[in-house]
C-alpha atoms as a printed R data frame, in Angstrom:
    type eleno elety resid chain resno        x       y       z
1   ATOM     1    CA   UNK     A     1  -50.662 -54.048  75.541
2   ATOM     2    CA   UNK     A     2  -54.345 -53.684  74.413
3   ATOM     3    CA   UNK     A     3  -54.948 -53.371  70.613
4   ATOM     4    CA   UNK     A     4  -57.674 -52.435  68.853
5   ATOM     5    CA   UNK     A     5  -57.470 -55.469  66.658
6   ATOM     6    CA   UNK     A     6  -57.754 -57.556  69.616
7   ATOM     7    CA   UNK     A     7  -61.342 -59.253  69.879
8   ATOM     8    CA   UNK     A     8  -63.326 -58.208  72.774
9   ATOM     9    CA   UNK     A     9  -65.410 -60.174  74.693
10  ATOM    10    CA   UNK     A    10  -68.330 -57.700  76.396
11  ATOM    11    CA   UNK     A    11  -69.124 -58.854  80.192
12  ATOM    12    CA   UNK     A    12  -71.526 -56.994  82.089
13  ATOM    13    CA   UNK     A    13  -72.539 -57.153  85.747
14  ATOM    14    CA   UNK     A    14  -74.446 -54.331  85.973
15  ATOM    15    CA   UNK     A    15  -76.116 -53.670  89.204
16  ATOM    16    CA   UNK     A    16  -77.287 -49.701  88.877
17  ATOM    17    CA   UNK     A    17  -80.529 -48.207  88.529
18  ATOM    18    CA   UNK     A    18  -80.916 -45.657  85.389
19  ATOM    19    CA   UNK     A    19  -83.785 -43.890  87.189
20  ATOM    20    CA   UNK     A    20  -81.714 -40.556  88.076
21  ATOM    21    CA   UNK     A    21  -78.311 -41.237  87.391
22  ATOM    22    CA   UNK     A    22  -76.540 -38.000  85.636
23  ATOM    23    CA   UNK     A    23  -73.718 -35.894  85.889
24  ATOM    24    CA   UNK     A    24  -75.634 -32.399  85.444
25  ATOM    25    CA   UNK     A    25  -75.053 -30.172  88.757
26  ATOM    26    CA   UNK     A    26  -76.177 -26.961  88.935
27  ATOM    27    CA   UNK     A    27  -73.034 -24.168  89.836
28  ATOM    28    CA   UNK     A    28  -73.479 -20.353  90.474
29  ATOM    29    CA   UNK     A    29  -77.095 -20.886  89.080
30  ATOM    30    CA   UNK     A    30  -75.735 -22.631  85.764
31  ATOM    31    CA   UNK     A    31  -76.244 -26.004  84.900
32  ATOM    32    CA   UNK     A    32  -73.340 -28.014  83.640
33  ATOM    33    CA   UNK     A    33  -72.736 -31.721  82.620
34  ATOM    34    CA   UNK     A    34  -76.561 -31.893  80.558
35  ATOM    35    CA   UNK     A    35  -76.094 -34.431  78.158
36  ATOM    36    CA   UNK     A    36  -77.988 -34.577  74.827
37  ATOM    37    CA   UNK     A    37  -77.780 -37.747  72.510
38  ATOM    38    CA   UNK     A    38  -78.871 -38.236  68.966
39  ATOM    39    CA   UNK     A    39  -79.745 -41.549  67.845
40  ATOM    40    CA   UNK     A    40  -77.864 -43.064  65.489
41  ATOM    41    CA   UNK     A    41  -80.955 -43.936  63.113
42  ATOM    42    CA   UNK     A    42  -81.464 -39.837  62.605
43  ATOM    43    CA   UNK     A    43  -80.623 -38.547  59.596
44  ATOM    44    CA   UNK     A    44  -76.925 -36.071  59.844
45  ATOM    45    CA   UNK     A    45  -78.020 -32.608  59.557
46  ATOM    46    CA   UNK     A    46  -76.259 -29.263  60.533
47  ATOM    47    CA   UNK     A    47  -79.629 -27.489  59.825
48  ATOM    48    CA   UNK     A    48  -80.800 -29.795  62.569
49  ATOM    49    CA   UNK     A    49  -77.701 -29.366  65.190
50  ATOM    50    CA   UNK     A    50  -78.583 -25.197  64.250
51  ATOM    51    CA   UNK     A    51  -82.239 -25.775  65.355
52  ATOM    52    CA   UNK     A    52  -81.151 -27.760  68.808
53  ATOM    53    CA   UNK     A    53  -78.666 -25.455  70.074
54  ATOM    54    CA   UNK     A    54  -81.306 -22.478  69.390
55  ATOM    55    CA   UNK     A    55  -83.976 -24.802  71.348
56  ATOM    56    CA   UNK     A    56  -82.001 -25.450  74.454
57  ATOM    57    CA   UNK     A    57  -80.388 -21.393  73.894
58  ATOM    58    CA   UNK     A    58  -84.143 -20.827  74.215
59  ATOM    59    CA   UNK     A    59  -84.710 -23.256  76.978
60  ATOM    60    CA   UNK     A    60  -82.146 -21.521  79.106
61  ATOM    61    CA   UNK     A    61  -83.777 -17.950  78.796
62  ATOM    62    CA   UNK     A    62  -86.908 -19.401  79.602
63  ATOM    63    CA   UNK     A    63  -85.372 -21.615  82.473
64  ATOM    64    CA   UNK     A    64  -83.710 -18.665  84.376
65  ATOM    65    CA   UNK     A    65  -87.597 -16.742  83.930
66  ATOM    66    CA   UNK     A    66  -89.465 -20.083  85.015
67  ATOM    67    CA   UNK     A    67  -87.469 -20.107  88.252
68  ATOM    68    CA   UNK     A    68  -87.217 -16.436  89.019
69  ATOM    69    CA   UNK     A    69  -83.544 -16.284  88.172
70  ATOM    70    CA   UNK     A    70  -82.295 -19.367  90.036
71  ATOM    71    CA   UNK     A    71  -80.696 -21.027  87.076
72  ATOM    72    CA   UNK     A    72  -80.169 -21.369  83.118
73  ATOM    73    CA   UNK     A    73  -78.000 -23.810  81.242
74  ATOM    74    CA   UNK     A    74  -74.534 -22.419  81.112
75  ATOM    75    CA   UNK     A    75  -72.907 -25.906  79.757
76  ATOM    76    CA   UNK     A    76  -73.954 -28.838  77.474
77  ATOM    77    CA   UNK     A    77  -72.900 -31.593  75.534
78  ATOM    78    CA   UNK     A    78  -74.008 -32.589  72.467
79  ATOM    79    CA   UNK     A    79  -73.625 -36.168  71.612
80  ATOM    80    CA   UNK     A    80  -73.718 -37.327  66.837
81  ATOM    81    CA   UNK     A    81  -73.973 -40.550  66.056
82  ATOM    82    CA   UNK     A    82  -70.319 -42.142  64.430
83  ATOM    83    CA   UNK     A    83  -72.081 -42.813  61.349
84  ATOM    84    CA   UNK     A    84  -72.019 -38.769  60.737
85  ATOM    85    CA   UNK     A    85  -69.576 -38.058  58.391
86  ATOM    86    CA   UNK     A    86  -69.558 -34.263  57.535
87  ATOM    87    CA   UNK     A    87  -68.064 -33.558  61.080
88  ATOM    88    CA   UNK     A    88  -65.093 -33.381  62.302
89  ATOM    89    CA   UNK     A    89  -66.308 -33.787  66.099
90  ATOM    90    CA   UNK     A    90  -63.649 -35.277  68.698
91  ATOM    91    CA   UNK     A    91  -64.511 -38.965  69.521
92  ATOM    92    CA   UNK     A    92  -66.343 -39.623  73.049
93  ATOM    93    CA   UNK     A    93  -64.113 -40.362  75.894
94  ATOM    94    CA   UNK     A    94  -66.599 -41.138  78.095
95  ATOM    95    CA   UNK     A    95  -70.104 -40.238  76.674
96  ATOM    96    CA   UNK     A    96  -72.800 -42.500  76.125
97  ATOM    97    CA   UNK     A    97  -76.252 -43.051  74.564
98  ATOM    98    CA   UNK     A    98  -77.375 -44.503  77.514
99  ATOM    99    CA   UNK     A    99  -76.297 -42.057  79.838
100 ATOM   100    CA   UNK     A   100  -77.595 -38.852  78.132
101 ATOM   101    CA   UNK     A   101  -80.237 -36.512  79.961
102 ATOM   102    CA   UNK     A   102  -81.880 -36.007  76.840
103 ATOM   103    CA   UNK     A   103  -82.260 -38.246  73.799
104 ATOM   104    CA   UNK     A   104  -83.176 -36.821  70.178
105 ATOM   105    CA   UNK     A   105  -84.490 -40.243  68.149
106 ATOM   106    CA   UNK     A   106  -86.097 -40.609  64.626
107 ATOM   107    CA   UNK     A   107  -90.173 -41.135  64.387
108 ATOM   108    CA   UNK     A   108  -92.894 -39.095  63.932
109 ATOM   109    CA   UNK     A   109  -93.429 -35.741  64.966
110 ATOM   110    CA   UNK     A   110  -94.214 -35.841  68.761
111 ATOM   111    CA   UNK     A   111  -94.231 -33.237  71.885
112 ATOM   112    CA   UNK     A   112  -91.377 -33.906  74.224
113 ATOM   113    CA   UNK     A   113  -91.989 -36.416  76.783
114 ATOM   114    CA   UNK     A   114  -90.268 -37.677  79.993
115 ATOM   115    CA   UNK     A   115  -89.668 -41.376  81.309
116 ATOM   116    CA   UNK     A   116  -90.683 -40.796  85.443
117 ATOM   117    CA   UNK     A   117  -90.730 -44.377  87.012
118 ATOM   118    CA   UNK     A   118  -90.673 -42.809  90.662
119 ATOM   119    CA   UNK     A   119  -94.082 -43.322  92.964
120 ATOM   120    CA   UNK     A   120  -93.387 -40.332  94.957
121 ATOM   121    CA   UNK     A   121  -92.817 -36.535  94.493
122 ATOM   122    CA   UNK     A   122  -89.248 -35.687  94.036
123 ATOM   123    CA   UNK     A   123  -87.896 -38.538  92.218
124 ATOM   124    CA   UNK     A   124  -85.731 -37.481  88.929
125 ATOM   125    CA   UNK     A   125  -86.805 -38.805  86.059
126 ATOM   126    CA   UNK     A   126  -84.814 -41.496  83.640
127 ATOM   127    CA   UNK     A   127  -84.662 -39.245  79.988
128 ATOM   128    CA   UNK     A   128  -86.706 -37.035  78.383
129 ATOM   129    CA   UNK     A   129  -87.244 -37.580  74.846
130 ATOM   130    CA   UNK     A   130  -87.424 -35.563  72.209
131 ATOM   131    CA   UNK     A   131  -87.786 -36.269  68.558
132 ATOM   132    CA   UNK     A   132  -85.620 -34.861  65.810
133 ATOM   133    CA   UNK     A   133  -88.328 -33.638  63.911
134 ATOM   134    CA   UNK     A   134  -89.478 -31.768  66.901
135 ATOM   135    CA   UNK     A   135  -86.726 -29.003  66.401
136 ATOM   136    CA   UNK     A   136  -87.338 -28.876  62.586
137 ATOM   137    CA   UNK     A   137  -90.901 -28.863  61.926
138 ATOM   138    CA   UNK     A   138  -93.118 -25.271  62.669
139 ATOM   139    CA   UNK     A   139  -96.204 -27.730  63.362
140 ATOM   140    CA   UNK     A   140  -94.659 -28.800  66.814
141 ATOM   141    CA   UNK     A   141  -94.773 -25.069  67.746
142 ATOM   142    CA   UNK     A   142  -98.232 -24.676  66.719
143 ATOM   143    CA   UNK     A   143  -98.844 -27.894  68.404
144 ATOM   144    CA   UNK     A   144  -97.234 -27.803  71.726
145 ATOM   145    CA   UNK     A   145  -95.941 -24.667  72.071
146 ATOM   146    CA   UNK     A   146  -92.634 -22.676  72.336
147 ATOM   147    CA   UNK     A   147  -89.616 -25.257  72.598
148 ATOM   148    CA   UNK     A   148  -87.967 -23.111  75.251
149 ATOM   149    CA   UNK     A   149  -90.836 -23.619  77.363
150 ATOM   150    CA   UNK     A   150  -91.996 -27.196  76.374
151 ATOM   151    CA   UNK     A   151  -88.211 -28.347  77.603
152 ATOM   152    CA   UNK     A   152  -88.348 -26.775  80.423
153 ATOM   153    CA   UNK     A   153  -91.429 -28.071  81.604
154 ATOM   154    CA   UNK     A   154  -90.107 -32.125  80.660
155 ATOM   155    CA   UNK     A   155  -87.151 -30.759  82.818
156 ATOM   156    CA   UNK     A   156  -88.867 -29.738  85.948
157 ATOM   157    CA   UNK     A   157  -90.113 -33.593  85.162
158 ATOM   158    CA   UNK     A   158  -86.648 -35.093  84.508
159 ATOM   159    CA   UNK     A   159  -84.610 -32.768  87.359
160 ATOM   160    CA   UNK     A   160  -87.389 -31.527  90.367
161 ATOM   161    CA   UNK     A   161  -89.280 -34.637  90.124
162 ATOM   162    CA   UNK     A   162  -92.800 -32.659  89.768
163 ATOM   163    CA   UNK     A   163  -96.053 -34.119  87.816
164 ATOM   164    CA   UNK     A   164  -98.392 -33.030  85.209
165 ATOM   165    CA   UNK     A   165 -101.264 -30.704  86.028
166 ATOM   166    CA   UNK     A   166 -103.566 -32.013  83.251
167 ATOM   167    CA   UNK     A   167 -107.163 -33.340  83.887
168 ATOM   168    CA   UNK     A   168 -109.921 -34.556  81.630
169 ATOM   169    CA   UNK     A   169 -112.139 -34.162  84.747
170 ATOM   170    CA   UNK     A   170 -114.589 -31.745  85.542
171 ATOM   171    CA   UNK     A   171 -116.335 -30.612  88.878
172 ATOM   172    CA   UNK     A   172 -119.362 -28.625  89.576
173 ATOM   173    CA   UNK     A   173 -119.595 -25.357  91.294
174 ATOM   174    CA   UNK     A   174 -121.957 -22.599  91.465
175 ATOM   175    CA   UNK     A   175 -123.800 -24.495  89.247
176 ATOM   176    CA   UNK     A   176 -121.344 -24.719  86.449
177 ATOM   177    CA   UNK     A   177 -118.831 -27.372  84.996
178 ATOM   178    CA   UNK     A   178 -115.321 -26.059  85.876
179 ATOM   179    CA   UNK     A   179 -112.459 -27.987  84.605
180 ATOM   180    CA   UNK     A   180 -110.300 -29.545  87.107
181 ATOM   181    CA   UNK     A   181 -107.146 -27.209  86.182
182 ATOM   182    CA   UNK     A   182 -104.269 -24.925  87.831
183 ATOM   183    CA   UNK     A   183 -104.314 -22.147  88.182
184 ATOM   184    CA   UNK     A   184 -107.951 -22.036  88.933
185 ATOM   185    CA   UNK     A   185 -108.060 -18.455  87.792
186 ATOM   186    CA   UNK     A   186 -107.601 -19.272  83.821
187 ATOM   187    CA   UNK     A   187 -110.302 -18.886  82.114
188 ATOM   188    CA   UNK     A   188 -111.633 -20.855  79.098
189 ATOM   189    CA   UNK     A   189 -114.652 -22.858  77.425
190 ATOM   190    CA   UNK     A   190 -115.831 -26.255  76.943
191 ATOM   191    CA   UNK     A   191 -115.782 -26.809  73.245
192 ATOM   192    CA   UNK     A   192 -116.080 -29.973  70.622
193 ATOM   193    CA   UNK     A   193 -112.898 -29.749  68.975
194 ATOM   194    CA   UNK     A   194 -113.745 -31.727  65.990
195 ATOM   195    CA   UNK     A   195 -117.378 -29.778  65.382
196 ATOM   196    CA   UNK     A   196 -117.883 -26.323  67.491
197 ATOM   197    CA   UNK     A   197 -121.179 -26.079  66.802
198 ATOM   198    CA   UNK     A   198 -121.627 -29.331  68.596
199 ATOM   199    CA   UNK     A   199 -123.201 -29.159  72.108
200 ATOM   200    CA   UNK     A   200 -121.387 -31.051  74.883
201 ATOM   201    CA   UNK     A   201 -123.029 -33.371  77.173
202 ATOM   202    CA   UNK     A   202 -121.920 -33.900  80.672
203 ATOM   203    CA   UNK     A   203 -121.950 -37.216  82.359
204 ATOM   204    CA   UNK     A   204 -122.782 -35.934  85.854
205 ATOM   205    CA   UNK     A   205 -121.632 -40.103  87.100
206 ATOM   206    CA   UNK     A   206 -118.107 -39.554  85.719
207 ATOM   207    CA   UNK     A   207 -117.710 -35.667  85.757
208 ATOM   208    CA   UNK     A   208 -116.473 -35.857  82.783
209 ATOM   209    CA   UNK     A   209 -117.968 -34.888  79.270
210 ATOM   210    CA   UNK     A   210 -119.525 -37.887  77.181
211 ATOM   211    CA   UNK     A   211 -117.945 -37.033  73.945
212 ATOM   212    CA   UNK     A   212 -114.245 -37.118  74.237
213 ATOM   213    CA   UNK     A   213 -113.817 -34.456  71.456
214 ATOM   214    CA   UNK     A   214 -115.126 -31.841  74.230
215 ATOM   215    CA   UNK     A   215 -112.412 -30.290  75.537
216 ATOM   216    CA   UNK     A   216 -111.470 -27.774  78.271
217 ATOM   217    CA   UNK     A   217 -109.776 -24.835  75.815
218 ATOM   218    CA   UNK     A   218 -108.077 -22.414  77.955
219 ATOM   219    CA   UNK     A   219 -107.945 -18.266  77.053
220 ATOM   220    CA   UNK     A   220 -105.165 -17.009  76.437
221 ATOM   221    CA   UNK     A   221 -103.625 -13.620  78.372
222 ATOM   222    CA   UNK     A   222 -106.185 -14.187  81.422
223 ATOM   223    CA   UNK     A   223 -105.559 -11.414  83.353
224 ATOM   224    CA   UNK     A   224 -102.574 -11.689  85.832
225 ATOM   225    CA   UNK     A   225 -101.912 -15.459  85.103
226 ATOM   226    CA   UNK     A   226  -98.879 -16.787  84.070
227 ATOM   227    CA   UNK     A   227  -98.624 -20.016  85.783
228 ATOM   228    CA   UNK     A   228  -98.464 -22.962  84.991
229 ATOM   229    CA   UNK     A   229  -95.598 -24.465  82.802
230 ATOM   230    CA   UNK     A   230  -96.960 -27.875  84.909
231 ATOM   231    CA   UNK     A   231  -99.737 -27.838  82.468
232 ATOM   232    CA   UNK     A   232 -100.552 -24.674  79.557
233 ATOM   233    CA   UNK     A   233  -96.633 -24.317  78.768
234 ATOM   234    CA   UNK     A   234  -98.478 -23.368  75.194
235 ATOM   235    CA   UNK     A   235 -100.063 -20.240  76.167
236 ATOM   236    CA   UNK     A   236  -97.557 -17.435  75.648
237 ATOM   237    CA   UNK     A   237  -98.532 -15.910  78.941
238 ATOM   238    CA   UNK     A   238  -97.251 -18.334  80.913
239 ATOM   239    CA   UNK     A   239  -93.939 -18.612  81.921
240 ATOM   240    CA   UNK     A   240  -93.477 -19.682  85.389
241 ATOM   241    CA   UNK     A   241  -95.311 -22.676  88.200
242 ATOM   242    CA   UNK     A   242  -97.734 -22.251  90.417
243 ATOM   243    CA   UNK     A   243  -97.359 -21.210  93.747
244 ATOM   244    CA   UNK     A   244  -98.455 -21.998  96.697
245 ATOM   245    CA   UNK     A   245 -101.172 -18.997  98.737
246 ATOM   246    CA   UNK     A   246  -99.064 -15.918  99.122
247 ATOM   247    CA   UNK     A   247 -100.479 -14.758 103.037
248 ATOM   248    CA   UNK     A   248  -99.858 -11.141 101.528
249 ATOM   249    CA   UNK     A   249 -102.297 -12.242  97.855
250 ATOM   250    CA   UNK     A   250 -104.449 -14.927  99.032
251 ATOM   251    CA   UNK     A   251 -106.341 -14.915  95.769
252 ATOM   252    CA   UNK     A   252 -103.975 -14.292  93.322
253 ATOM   253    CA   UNK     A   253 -104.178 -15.499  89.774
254 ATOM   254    CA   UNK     A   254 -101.100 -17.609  90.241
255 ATOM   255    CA   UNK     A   255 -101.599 -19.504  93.514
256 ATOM   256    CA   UNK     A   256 -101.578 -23.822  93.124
257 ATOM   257    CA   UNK     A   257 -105.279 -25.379  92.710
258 ATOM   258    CA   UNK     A   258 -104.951 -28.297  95.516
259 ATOM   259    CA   UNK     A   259 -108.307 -29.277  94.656
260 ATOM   260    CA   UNK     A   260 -107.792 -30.018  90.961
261 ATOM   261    CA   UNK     A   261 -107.278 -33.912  90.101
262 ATOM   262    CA   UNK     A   262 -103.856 -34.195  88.492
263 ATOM   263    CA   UNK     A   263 -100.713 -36.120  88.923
264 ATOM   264    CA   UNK     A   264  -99.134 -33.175  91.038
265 ATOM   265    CA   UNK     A   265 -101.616 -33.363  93.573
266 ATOM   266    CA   UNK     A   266 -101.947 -36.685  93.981
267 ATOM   267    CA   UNK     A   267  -98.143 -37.750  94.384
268 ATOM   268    CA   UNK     A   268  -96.708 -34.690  95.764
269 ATOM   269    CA   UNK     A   269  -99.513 -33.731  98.538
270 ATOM   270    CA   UNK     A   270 -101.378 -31.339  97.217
271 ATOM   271    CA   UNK     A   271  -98.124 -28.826  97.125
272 ATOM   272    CA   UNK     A   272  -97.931 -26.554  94.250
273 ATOM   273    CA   UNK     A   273  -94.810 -27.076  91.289
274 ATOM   274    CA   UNK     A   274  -92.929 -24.335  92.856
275 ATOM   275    CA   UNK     A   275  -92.312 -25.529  96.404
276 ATOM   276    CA   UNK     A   276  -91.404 -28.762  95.507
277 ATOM   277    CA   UNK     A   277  -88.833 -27.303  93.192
278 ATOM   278    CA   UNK     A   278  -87.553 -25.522  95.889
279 ATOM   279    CA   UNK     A   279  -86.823 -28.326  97.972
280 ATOM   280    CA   UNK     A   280  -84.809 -29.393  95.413
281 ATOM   281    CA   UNK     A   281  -81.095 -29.764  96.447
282 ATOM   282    CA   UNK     A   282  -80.523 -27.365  93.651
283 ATOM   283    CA   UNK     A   283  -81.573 -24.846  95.720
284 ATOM   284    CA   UNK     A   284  -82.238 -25.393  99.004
285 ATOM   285    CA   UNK     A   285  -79.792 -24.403 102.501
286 ATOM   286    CA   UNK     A   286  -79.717 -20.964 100.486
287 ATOM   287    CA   UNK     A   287  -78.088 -22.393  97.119
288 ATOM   288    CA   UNK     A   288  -78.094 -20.633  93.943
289 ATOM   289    CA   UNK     A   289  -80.404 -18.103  94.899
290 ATOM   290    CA   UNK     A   290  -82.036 -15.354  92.981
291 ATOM   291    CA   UNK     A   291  -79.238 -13.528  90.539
292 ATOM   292    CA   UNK     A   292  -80.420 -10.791  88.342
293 ATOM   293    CA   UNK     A   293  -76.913  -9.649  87.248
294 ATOM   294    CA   UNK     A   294  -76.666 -12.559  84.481
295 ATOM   295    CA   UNK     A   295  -76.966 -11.384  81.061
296 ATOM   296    CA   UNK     A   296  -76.070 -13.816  78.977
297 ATOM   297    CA   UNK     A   297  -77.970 -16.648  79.120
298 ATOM   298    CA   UNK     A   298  -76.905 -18.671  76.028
299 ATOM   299    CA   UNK     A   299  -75.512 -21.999  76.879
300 ATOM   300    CA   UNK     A   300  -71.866 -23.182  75.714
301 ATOM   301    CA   UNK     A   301  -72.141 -26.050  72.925
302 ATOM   302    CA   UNK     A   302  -69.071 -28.732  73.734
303 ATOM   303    CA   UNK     A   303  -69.625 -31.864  70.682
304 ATOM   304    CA   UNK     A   304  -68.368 -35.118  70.445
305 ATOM   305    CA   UNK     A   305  -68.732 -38.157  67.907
306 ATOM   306    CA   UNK     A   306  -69.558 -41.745  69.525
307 ATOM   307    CA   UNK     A   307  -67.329 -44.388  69.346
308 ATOM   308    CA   UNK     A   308  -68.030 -46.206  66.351
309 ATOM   309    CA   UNK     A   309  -67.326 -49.817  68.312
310 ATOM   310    CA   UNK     A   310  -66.854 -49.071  71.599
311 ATOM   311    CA   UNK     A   311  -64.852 -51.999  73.788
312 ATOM   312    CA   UNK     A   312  -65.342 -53.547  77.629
313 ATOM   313    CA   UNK     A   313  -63.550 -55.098  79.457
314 ATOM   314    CA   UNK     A   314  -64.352 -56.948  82.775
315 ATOM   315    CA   UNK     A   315  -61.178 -56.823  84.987
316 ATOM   316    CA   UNK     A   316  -60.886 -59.511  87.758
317 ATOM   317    CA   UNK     A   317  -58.199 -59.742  90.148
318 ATOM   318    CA   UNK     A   318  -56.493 -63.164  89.919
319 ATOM   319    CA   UNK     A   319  -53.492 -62.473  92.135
320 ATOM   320    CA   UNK     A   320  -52.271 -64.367  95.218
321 ATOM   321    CA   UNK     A   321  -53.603 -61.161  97.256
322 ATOM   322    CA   UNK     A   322  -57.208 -62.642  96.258
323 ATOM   323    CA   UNK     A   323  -57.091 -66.184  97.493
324 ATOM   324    CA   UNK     A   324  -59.102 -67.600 100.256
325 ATOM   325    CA   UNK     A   325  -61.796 -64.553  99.144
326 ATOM   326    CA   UNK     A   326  -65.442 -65.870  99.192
327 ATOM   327    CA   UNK     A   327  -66.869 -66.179  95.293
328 ATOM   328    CA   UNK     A   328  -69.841 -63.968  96.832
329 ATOM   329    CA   UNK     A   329  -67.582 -61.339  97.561
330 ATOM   330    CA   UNK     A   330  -67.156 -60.544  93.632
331 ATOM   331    CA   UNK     A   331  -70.626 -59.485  93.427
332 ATOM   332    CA   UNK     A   332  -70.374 -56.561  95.994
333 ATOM   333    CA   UNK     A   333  -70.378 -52.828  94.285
334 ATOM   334    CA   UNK     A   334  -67.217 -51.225  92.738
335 ATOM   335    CA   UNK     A   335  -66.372 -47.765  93.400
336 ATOM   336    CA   UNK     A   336  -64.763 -46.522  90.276
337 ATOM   337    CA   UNK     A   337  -62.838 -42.851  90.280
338 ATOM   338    CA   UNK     A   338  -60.235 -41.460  87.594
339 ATOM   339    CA   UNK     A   339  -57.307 -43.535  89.137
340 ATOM   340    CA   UNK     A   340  -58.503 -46.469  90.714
341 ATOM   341    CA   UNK     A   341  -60.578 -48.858  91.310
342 ATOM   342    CA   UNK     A   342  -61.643 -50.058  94.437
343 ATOM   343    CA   UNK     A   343  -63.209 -53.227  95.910
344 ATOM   344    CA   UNK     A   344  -64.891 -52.945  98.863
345 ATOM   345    CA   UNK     A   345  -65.476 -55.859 101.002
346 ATOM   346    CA   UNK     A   346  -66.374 -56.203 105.181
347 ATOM   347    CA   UNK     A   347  -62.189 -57.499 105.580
348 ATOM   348    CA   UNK     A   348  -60.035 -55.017 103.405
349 ATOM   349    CA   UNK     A   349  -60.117 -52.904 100.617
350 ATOM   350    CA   UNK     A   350  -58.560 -54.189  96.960
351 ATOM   351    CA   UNK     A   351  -56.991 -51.647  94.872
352 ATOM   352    CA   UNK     A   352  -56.706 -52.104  91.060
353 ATOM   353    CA   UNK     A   353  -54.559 -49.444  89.330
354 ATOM   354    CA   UNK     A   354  -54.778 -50.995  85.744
355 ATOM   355    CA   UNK     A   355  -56.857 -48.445  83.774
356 ATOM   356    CA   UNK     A   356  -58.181 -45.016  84.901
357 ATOM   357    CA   UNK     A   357  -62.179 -45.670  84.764
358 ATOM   358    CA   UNK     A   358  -64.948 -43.534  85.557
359 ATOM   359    CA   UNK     A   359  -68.184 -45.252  85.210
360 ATOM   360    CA   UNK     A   360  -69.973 -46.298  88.240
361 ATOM   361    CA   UNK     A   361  -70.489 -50.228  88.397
362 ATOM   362    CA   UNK     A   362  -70.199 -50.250  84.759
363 ATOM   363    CA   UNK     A   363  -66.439 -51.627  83.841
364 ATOM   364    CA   UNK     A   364  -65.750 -49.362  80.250
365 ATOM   365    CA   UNK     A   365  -62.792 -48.717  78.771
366 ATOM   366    CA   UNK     A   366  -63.227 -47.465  74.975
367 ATOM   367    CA   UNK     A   367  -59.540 -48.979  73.442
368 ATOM   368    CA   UNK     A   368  -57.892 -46.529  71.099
């Protein structure tokens, strides 16, 4: 019988990609499964765990209004650090740093940001990270916004696979510098942030502005706009992503710039945010459509302590069954569910019945 006293040699043969891999699925327009992790190195706080559930609570209501009533977060999971020892949280069963959605770590006060390895439009993202002062200090609302909105925007990143709309470059028309933004319809000067009274030169070989300190400052409440969360998630009147051109509103204040040089345009072929979120498997083939009969928005907290030393063990079938098997055929993938595991190889199929697992390629058991 396995003890806890019993030393524990860790073997890995991990052959996964992280780029992707979560358990969030989105049911009767809620999201369950999200995963939040705090770093071990952040200081324990329940004034803090008060300001993340009112974040993501926030988050949700501005989720459901980003994608016109498609979804919210109904169900999340909020992973403390073991070294927290003013809860009373159940220990992780099978919860891990490394497989959390969302990370909250220590450092300086930053605006959320989102790892996106992917070369093409679509791909999820790895994490999005967030730091703990983020949720505590008023200067990241002054500085990037309203959190509700500033999440959701790193999780179209992380979930939809869509791209910043930001440019530093410029283009001429009508005789004017316009900045290369979306919606094209926001209006807003050039200014030097550091000295106003400054004027800015433009470099007419780079289209961009020669000082770096001069800046595209958008307006806010331009008439009709409230698009896009892709790119001025700090203006309070927007709240949604731009669309693509609406036959019936051709020029509308909301429809996608294809022209403007961004990330968006250049990976995801000139398509606006919003259809490529629809083509989603969230919601495409008619799922979780449009529901304006949910009230309650607020998303249900579930928490749970790491394992302060958390054990692996590599299991390898020694039996007679296994003789005469080619070494090679050790390194093909495991398929791990809640009561087996099983061994696929181009002859038979293995079955190992020793512990209930659940992680995919990765052989964890945490020993009580």
């Amino acid at each position: 019988m396995w003890s806890s006293r019993l030393p524990v040699v860790v073997l890995f043969f991990l052959f996964r990609s992280f780029v992707g891999s979560t358990n969030v699925k989105l049911e009767n327009n809620g999201y369950k499964g999200l995963l939040i992790a705090i770093h071990p190195t952040v200081p324990e706080s329940s004034a803090l765990i008060q300001e993340i559930t009112d974040a993501w609570t926030s988050a949700s209501e501005a989720l459901y209004k980003a994608t016109k009533h498609r979804a919210y977060f109904n169900i999340i999971t909020i992973l403390v650090p073991a070294t927290w020892t003013k809860t009373s949280y159940p220990i992780s069963t099978e919860e891990t740093y490394s497989e959390a959605d969302v990370v909250i770590e220590s450092g300086s006060i930053s605006a959320p940001f989102t790892e996106q390895y992917g070369s093409a439009c679509g791909e999820p993202g790895s994490k999005i990270h967030t730091r703990y002062n983020y949720y505590t200090d008023d200067d990241a609302v002054t500085n990037f916004g309203q959190r509700g909105k500033a999440i959701v925007q790193q999780w179209a990143h992380y979930r939809y696979g869509i791209y910043d709309e930001t440019s530093t470059e410029y283009t001429k028309q009508n005789g004017e510098h316009q900045a290369s933004r979306c919606p094209e319809s926001v209006s807003g000067l050039v200014v030097n942030v550091e000295n106003t009274a400054t004027t800015c030169a433009f470099d007419e070989n780079t289209n961009t502005y020669t000082d770096d300190q001069c800046v595209f400052l958008p307006q806010e409440n331009t008439a009709g706009v409230s698009t896009t969360l892709s790119c001025y998630q700090y203006l309070d009147n927007v709240v949604t992503f731009c669309h693509d051109q609406d036959p019936t509103n051709p020029n509308g204040p909301n429809v996608h710039n294809s022209n403007a040089k961004n990330e968006q345009n250049r990976l995801c072929d000139r398509k606006s945010s919003w259809y490529h979120i629809l083509q989603h498997d969230d919601f495409v083939k008619g799922s979780n459509l449009a529901n304006d009969s949910i009230t309650d928005l607020t998303p249900s907290f579930n928490f749970v302590k790491m394992e302060e030393h958390p054990r692996y063990v590599l299991i390898i079938d020694v039996s007679n069954s296994m003789k005469g098997v080619r070494p090679e055929c050790y390194t093909t993938p495991f398929e791990i569910n809640d009561k087996n595991i099983k061994r696929e190889s181009t002859n038979d199929t293995k079955h190992f019945s020793f512990f209930p697992l659940s992680k995919l390629f990765l052989l964890e058991y945490l020993v009580a």
